[in-house]
C-alpha positions as CSV (number, residue, x, y, z in Angstrom):
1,X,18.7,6.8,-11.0
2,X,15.4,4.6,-10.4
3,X,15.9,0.3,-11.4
4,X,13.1,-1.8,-12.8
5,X,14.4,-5.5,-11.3
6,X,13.3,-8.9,-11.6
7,X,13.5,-11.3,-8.8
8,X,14.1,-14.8,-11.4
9,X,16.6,-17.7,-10.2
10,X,19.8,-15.7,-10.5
11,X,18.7,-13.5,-8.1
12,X,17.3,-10.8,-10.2
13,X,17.8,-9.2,-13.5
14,X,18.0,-5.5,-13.9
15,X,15.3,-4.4,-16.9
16,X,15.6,-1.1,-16.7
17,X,17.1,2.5,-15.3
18,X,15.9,5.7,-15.8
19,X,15.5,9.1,-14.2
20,X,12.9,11.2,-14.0
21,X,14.6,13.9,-16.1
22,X,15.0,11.7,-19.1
23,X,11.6,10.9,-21.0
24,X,12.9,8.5,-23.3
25,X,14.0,6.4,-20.5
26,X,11.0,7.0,-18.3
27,X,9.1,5.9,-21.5
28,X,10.8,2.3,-21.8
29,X,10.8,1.7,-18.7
30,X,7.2,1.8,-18.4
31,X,6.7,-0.3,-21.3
32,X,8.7,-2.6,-20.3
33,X,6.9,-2.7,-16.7
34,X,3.3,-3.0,-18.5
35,X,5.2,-5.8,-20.9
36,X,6.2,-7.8,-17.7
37,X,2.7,-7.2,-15.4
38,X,1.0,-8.4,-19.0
39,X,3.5,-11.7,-17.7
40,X,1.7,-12.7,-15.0
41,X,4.4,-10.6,-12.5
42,X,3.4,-8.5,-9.6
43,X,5.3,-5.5,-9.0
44,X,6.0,-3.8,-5.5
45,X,8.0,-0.3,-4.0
46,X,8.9,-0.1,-0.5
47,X,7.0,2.0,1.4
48,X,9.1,2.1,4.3
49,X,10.8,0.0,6.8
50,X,9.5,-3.7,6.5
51,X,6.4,-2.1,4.6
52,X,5.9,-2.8,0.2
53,X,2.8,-2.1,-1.4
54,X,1.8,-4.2,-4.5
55,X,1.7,-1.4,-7.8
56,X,-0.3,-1.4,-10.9
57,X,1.7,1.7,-12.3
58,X,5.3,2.3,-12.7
59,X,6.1,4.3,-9.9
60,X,8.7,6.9,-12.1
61,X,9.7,8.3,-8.5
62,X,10.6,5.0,-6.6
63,X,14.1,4.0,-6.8
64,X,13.6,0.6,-6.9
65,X,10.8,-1.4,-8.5
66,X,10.3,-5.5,-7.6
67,X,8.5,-7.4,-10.5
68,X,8.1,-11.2,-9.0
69,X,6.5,-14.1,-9.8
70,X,2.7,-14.8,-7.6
71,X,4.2,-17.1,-4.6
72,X,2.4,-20.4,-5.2
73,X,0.1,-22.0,-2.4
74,X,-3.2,-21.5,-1.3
């Protein structure tokens, strides 16, 4: 089962799960992704140890997708 998590001040918030074998689920979760990138969120999948790469997709074979807030500063 992939999540669809954002990081907010409770820690995170789960917004959706879905497996790749269920296209109803796959389907809302990647509306709901596009919903929260339209937001202003950035989303990112591990890639490995200590490595994440910044997505513009929903990744439907990641098992964990990170929708955060752009870290202010310049």
């Amino acid at each position: 089962m992939s999540k669809l998590i954002r990081m907010d001040r409770t820690g995170h918030t789960t917004l959706a799960e879905w497996s790749t074998d269920d296209p109803e689920a796959v389907e809302a979760a990647v509306a709901t992704f596009r919903a929260e990138l339209e937001q202003g969120y950035f989303a990112v999948v591990t890639r490995g140890e200590g490595e994440a790469e910044q997505v513009h997709e929903l990744p439907t074979d990641a098992s964990l997708v990170i929708l955060r807030r752009p870290i202010a500063g310049g």
